[in-house]
C-alpha positions in Angstrom: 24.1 -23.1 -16.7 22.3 -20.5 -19.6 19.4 -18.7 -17.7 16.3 -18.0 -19.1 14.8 -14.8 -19.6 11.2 -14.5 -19.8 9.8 -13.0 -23.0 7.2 -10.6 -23.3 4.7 -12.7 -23.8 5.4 -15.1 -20.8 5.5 -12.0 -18.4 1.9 -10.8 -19.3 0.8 -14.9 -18.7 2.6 -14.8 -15.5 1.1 -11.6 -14.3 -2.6 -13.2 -15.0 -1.7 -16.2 -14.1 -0.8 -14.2 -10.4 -4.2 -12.5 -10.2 -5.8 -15.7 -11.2 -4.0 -17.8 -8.0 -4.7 -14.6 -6.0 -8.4 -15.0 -6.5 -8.5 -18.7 -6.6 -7.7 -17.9 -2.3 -11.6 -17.4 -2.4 -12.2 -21.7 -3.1 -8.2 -22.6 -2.0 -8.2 -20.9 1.7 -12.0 -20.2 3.0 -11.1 -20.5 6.1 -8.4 -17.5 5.3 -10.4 -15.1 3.7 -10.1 -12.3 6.4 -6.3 -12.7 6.4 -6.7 -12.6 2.6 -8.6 -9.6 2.2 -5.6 -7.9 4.7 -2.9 -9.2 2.4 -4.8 -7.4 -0.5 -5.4 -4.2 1.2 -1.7 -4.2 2.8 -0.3 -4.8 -0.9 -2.1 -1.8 -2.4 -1.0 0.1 0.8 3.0 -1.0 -0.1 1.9 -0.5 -4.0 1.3 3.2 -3.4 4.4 3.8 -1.0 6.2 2.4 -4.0 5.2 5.0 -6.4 6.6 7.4 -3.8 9.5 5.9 -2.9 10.5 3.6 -4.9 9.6 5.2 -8.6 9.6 9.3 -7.4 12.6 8.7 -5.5 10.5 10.8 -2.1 12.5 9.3 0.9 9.1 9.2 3.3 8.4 7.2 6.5 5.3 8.2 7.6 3.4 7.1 4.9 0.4 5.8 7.3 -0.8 9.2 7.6 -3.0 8.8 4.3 -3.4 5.4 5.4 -5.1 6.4 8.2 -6.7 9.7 7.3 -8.0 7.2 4.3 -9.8 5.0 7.4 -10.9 8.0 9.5 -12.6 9.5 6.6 -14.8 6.4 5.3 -15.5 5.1 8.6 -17.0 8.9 9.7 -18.9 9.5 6.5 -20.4 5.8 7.4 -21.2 6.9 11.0 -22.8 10.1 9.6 -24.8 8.0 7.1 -22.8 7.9 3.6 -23.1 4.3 3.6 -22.3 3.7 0.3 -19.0 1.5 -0.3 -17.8 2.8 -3.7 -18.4 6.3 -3.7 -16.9 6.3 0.0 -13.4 4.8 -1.3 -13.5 7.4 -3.8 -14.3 10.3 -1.5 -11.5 8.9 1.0 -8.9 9.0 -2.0 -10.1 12.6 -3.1 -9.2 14.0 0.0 -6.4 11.8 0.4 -4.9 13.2 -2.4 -5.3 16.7 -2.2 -4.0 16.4 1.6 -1.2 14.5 0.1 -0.6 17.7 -2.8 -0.6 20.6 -0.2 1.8 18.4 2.1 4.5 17.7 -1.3 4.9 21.5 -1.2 6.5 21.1 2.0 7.4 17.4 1.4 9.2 18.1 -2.3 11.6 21.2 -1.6 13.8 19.8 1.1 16.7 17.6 1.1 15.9 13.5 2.2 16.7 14.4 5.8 14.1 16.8 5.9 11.7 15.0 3.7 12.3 12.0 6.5 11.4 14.3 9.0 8.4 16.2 7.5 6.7 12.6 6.7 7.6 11.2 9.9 6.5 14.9 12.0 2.7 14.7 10.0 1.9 11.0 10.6 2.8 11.4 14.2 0.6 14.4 14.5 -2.2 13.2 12.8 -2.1 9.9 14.9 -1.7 12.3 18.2 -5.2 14.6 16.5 -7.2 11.0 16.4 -6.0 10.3 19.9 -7.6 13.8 21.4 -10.6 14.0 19.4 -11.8 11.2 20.9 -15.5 12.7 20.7 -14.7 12.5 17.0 -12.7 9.5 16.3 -13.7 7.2 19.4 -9.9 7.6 20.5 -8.1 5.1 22.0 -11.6 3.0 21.7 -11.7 2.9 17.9 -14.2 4.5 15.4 -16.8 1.8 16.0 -20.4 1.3 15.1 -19.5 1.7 11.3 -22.5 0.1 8.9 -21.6 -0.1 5.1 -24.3 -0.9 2.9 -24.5 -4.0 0.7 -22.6 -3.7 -2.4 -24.8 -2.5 -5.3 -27.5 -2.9 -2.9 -26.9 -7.0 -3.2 -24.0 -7.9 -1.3 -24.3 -7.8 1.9 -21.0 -8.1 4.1 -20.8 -11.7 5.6 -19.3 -12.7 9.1 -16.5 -15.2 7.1 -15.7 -12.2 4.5 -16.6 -13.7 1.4 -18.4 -10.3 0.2 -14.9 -8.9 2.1 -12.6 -10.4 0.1 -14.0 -10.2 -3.1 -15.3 -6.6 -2.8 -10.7 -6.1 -1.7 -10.1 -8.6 -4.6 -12.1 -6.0 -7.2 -10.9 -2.3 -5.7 -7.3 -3.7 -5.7 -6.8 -5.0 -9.0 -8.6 -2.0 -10.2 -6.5 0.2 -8.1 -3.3 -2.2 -9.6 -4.3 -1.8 -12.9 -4.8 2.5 -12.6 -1.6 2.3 -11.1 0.7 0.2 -13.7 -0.9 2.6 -16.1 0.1 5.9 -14.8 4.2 4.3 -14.0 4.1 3.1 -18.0 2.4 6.6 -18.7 5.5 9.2 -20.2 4.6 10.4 -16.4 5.8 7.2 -15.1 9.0 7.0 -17.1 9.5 10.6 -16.0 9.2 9.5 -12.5 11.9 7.4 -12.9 14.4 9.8 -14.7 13.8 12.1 -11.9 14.7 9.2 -9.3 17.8 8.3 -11.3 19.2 11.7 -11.8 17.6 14.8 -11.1 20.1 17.3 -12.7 19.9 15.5 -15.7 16.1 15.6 -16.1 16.6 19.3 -15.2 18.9 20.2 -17.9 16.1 18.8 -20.8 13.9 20.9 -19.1 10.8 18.6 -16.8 9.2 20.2 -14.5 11.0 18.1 -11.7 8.8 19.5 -8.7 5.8 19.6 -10.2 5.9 16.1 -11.1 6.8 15.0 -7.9 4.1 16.8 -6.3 1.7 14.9 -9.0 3.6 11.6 -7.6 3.4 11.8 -3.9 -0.2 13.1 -4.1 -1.4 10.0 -6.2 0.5 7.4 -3.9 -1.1 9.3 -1.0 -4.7 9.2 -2.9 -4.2 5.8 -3.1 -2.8 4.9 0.4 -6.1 6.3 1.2 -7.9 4.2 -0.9 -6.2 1.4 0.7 -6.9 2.7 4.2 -10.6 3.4 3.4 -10.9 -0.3 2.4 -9.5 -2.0 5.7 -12.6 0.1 7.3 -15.4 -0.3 5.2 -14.2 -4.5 5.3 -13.6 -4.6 9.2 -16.0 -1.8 9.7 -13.7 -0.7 12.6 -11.1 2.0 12.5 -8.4 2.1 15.4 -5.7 3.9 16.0 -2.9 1.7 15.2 -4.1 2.4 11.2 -2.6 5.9 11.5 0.7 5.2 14.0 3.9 5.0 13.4 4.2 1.2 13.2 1.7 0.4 10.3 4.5 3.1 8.6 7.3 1.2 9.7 5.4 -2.0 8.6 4.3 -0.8 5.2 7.5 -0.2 4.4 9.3 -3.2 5.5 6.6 -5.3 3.2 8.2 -3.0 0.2 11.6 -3.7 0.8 10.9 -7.7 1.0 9.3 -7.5 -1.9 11.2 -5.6 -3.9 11.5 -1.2 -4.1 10.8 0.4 -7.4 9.6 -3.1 -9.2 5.5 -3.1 -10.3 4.8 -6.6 -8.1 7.2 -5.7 -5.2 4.5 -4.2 -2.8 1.9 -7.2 -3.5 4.5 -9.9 -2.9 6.2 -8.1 0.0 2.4 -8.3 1.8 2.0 -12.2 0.6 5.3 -12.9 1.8 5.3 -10.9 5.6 1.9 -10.9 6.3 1.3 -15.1 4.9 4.9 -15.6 7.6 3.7 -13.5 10.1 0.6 -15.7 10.6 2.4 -19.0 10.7 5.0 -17.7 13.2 1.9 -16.2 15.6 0.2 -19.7 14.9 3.9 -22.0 15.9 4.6 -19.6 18.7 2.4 -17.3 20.2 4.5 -16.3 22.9 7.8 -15.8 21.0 6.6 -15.1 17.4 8.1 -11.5 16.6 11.3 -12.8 17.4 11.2 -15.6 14.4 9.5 -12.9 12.3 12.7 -10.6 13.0 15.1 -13.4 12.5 13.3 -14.1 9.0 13.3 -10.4 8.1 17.2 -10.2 8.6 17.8 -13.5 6.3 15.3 -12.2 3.7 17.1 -8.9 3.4 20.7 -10.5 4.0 19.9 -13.3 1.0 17.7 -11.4 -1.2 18.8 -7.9 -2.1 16.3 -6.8 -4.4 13.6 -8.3 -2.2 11.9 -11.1 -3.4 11.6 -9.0 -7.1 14.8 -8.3 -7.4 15.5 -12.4 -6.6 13.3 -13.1 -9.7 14.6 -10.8 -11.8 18.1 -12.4 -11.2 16.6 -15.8 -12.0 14.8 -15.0 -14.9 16.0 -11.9 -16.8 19.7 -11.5 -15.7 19.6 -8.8 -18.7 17.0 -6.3 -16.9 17.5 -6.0 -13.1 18.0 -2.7 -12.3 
């Protein structure tokens, strides 16, 4: 049977045709549009691991340490009165970012082992910090009390999270669209020259470090950008944004979806977290063993993730 492969053309339809369904949720699923807004915020999350990981080739597993230090720092400028949404997820990313530069300096220079253990060594810090400075951070009680103004001074943040999931819908495809830009960018394609072979990029003479210190600080800007928007939406920040787990988690979304591929980290969070309701819905008792069991099929069936499955399908030519 011949296969198809999808033409230029046809990609860029499918790709609005994706953002289209994705924002259709808001009339399709009302009654979802809290879960929806977490699917968003989880993808953008995966989306910025995956410029580490899966682009930059930065073997990391504590990734929810921007994640969280994203939340910390919009939910306390909101408690100290910097109400402001927008200028709030930008001040989260800023410091984000540069917390994510002076880290690569440490982060960059090992081997994967110790780059595994540096990531892993700060997030579990960082989540130990918010647990002690519970004056601070509300501890194992959760930042709470956080007010976030309306949008543009109009939109005020409902109790069914319309304003919620639009206000997600805007910041991530913004985000998306940054993002594709900068791995299509001569940057990006070094990126992946680096992850591919690092001698060879070497010998022509790129400034291997330096660009991966550019790298992880972006997806760490923009893990706190992600992290920043599950508090101003929720206006709650716990401790469970900067563990371990939501690591572990963010990362299991990428590989379902797909490592190193543009959509993977948006469809690994449609896929997992869309599964992971139904199960906690069929069987609340029992439901993180059918998630496991799923996991394990997806990954045994699908290598690639759920990209890499569609890439077979359509455009045998390309996978990579």
């Amino acid at each position: 049977m011949k296969r198809r492969t999808l033409t230029r053309g046809q990609l860029r339809a499918a790709e609005v045709a994706f953002w289209l369904l994705l924002g259709a949720c808001y009339f399709l699923l009302p009654d979802k549009l809290t879960l929806m807004s977490q699917v968003l915020i989880m993808g953008l999350f995966a989306v910025s691991l995956d410029l580490a990981l899966g682009y930059a080739g930065i073997i990391t597993v504590g990734h929810a340490a921007f994640f969280g230090a994203g939340a910390y720092a919009a939910g306390l400028l909101a408690r100290h009165g910097w109400t402001e949404p927008l200028s709030g997820l930008l001040l989260a990313l800023l410091l984000c970012a540069a917390l994510g530069y002076l880290l690569s300096f440490l982060i960059v220079r090992g081997a994967d082992l110790t780059r595994l253990m540096i990531t892993i060594g700060v997030c579990v810090l960082l989540a130990e910090l918010a647990n002690r400075l519970g004056t601070l951070t509300g501890g194992s009680d959760g930042l709470q009390g956080i007010v976030i103004a309306p949008i543009f001074g109009l939109f005020d943040f409902d109790l069914y999270g319309r304003t919620a999931f639009l206000y997600a819908f805007a910041v991530v495809l913004a985000a998306f669209l940054v993002l594709r830009l900068v791995l299509r960018s001569p940057f990006g394609l070094s990126l992946r020259g680096i992850h591919d072979s690092r001698k060879r990029m070497l010998a022509i003479g790129s400034p291997v470090d330096s660009r991966l210190r550019t790298a992880y600080a972006i997806s760490a800007g923009f893990a706190g950008l992600a992290g920043a928007l599950l508090a101003q939406t929720t206006q709650f920040v716990g401790l469970e944004t900067i563990g371990f787990n939501r690591s572990a988690e963010v990362l299991i979304v990428l590989v379902l979806g797909g490592a190193g591929r543009l959509y993977g980290g948006l469809i690994g969070a449609i896929v997992y977290m869309l599964v992971h309701d139904a199960f906690a819905d069929l069987n609340p008792e029992y439901w993180m063993f059918w998630l496991g069991l799923f996991l394990i099929a997806a990954v045994m069936v699908g290598r690639g993730g759920v990209m890499g499955a569609l890439a077979r399908v359509f455009q045998p030519g390309r996978e990579s």
